[in-house]
N, C-alpha and C positions, 0 to 999 in steps of 0.2 A: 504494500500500500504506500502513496504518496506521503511525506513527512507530515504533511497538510491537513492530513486527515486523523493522526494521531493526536496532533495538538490539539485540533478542534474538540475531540471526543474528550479528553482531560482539562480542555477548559470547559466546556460541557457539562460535566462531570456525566458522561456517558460510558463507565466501567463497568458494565455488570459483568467482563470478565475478572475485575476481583474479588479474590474472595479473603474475607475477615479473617477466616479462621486458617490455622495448619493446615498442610496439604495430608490427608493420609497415606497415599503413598511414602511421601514424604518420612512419615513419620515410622510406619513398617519397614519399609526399606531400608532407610538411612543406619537405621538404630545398627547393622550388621558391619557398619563403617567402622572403620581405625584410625586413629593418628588423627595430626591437625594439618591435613590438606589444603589446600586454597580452593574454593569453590567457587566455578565460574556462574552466574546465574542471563543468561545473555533476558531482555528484552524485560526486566523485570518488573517494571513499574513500582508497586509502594507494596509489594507484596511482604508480608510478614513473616513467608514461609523466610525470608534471609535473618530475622532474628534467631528465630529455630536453630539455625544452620550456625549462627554465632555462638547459641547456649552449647552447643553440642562440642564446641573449641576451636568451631573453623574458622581461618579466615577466609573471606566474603570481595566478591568482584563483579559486582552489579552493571550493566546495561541495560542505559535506558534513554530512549530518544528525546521523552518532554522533561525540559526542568521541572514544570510545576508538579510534575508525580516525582520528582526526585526531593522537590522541597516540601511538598505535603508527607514524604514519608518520614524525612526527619523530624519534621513539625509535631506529626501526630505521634510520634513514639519517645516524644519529650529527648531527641539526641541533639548536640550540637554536634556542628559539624565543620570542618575546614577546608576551604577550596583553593583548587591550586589548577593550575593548566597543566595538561601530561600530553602529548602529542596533539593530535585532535578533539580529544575533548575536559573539560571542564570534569574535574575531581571532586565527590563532596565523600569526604573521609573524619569517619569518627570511629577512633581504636584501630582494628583488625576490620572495619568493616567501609568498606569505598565503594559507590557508587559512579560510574564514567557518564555522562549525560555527554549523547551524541552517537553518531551513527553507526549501530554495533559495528554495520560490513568494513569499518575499518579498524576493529581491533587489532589484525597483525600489526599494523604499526608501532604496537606498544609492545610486540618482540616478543609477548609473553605466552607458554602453551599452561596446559591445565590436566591433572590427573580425575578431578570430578566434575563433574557439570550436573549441575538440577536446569532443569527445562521442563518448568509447567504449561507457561504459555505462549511462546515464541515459534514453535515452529506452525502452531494453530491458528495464530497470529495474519501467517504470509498467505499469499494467494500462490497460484503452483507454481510461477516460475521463480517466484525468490522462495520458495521452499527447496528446490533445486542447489541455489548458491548458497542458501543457510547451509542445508547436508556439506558444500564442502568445503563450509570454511568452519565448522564442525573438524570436519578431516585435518583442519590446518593447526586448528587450535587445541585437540586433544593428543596429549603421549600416547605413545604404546605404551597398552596394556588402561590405557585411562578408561574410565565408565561414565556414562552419561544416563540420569535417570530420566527418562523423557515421557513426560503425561502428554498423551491426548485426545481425541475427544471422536466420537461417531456417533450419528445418527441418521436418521432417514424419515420425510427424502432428503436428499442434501440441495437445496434449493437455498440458501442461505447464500446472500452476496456479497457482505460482512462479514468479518471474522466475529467472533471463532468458527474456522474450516474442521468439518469433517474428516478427518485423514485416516484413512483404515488401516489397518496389518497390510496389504499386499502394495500401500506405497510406503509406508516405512522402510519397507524389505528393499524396495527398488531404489531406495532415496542413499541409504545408508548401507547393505550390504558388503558393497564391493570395499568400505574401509571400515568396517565394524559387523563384531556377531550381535545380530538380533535376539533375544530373548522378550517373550511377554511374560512380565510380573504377574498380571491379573485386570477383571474387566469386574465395573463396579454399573451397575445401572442404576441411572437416574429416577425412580419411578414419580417420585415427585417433582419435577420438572415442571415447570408453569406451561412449555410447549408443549410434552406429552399430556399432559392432564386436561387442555385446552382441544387436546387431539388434532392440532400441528403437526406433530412428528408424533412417529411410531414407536419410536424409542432415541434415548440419548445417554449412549455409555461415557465412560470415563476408562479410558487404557493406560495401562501403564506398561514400560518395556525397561529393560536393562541393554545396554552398548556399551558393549568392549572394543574397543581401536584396537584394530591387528597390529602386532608389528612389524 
């Protein structure tokens, strides 16, 4: 999507992809982790799941394309925070936890790769052909042997011309196999959905996978 169209939606305050609470994936998963890894979170907006991911000893490297979700996440989780210019974009860093406001697709510039990535709602985010160059700047940015926990989202029909996209099993597989093994964690249905219940859509899962970067 155009940059244009994210601002709008956060000045807006047109987010009903966030959500308040921990991700549970998040929280089943994660818990099998070790050590104090750097956790990438590409596209994150003011998601909470990154405090989670703090309490648990990580340090945190947030993208996210609008300031005002970078600065209502501080605001509202009572952090200050200090900002510095790093490559291309504008730093807002409090402790072990940073935030880069500005356009993930050029994170290489900041040289840096990653052993974990949480990805709840970035690649659901894209429409299909920057789901494409997300997969492989994924590739670029994660080590061998790195994991990527990636939620997202299915339903039908897939008529929806806003994100959040649809994205089933058989294009994760095509998006990401050729530099990561695919696994599915598990599918969680949504039965209370305001669009299923509306009888909109037929149903709307919530997927979750595990990617391991080949080496």
């Amino acid at each position: 999507m155009e940059a244009a169209f994210w601002h709008q939606k956060w000045k807006e305050n047109r987010i009903g992809f966030h959500q308040a609470d921990f991700n549970r994936w998040l929280q089943s998963w994660w818990s099998a982790q070790q050590g104090d890894e750097p956790v990438l979170v590409p596209l994150c907006g003011k998601s909470r799941d990154m405090l989670w991911l703090r309490e648990q000893g990580h340090p945190v490297d947030g993208f996210e394309l609008s300031e005002l979700a970078v600065t209502q996440f501080f605001a509202e989780n009572n952090l200050s925070a200090e900002t510095s210019e790093q490559g291309p974009y504008q730093c807002y860093q409090h402790e072990h936890l940073r935030i880069y406001q500005g356009d993930f697709f050029a994170a290489p510039e900041l040289g840096r790769r990653y052993r974990l990535v949480y990805d709840r709602a970035a690649l659901i985010a894209l429409p299909t052909a920057m789901r494409r160059q997300y997969a492989a700047l994924m590739s670029r940015l994660v080590e061998a042997r790195g994991q990527v926990l990636l939620v997202t989202l299915e339903y039908q029909p897939e008529q929806q011309l806003q994100p959040p996209f649809s994205v089933g099993e058989m294009e994760v597989r095509t998006l990401f196999e050729r530099d990561f093994s695919v696994e599915v964690l598990g599918r969680a249905a949504e039965l209370d959905h305001p669009r299923v219940l509306a009888g909109q859509l037929s149903y709307f899962d919530e997927v979750a996978y595990r990617l391991i970067r080949r080496g």
